[in-house]
N, C-alpha and C positions, 0 to 999 in steps of 0.2 A: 978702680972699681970698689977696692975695701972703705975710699971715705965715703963713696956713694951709698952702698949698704950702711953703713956706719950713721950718716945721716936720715936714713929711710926708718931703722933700730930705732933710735932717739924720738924721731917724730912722731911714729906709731906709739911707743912707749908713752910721753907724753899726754899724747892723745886719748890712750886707753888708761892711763894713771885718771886726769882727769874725771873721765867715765867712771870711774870705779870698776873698771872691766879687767885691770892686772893689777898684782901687787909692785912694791915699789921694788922689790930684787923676784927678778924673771927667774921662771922654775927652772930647773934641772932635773929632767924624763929624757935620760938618755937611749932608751928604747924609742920613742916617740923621733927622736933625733936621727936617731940611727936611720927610719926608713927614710929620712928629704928625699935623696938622693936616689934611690928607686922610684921615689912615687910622681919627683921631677922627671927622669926619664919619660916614665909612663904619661906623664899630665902634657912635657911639651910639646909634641905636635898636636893635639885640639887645643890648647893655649894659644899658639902661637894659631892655627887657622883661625879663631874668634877672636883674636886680638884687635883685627882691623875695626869691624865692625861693632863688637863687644867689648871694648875694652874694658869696664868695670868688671862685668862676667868674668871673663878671662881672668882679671885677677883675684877678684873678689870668691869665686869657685875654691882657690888654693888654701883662703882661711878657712871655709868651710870642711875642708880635706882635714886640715891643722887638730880643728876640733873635733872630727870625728876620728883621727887616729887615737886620740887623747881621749873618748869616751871611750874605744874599743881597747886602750891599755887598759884601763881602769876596771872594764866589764871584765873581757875574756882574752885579757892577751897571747894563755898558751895558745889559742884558737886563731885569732885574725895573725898575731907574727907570723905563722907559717902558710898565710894566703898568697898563693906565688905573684900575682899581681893586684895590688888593694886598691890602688885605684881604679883599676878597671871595675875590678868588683864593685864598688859604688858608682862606678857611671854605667855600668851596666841593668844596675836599679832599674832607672827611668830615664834613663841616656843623657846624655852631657847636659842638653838645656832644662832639665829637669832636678838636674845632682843637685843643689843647692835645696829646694822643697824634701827630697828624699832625706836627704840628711838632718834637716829641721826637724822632720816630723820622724822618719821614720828611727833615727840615729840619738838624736838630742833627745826626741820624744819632749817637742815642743809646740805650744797652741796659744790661739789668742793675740794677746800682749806680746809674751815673750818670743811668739814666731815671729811677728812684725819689729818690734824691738833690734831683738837679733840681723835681719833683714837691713834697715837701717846702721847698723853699726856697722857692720863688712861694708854694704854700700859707701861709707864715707870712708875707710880706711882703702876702701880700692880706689874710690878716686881722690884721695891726699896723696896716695902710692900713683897712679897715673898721673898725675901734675908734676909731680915727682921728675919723673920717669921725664914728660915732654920739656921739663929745664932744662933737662940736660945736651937738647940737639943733639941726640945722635942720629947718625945719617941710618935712614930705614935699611935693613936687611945687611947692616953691618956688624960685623963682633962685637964691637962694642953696645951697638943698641942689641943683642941677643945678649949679653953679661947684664947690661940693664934690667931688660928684662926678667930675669931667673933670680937679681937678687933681690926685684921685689918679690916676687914669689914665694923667695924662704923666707922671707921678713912678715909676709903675711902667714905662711906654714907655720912658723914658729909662734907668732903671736897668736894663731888659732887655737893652739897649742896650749897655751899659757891661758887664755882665758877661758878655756872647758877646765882646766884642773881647776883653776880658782873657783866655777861656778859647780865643781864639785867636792870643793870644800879643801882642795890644798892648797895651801898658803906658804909664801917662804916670809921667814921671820928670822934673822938671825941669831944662833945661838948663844949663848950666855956660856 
């Protein structure tokens, strides 16, 4: 499962290198990092119920997650770190199939261009991460296809992550 992640890292990176949407060495916001693993808990069971049907949703929801953990460091992190569950909090906005608008507008505080833009650019990297995902045959409702699943999830967490810092102006450059 690590080369599968490992591959999934690479391609998204690429891809958003490309974009201009990351820099060429991925941030380190070990706060940001720190919650995956809570906000995974909380995200995978409506993950995993919209997956059938939603599969871009489903994935594409967790860069959005990425990015708004990554504004709310930057804004008010003594504040949101200590929100017992932050995912909920965001999908309790405007409820699950709505989280994605909520966080554009209300999170990003984005319009126009750049809310459609944006739109578009998670939309491809969920499904480059979904193709991904169906090369690999794994047998449905097996452990393997749920590890599948969750490490596209952090690969798009983490990459939402990284392109809210850069579009708020942090850059990793290395030192001299």
């Amino acid at each position: 499962m690590e080369n599968f992640e490992e591959q999934l890292r690479k391609d998204l990176h690429q891809f958003l290198l490309s974009m201009k949407e990351v820099d060429n060495r991925m941030p380190e916001c070990p706060d940001v990092e720190e919650k995956w693993e809570e906000i995974a808990k909380a995200y995978i069971p409506d993950g995993i119920r919209e997956f059938q049907d939603f599969p871009s949703a489903s994935l594409g929801w967790m860069m959005y997650i990425g990015m708004a953990v990554a504004k709310f460091w930057d804004a008010e992190w003594d504040i949101y770190s200590k929100i017992e569950d932050l995912y909920a909090y965001m999908r309790d906005k405007r409820g699950y199939d709505a989280m994605d608008e909520y966080i554009r507008e209300e999170v990003l505080q984005l319009q126009c261009v750049d809310f459609t833009v944006l739109e578009k650019v998670v939309g491809e990297c969920a499904s480059r991460l979904y193709n991904a995902l169906m090369h690999q045959r794994f047998e449905p409702g097996t452990k393997e296809a749920f590890n599948g699943f969750v490490a596209c999830l952090h690969q798009l967490y983490l990459f939402g992550a990284a392109m809210q810092l850069k579009r708020m102006g942090y850059h990793m450059t290395k030192m001299n």
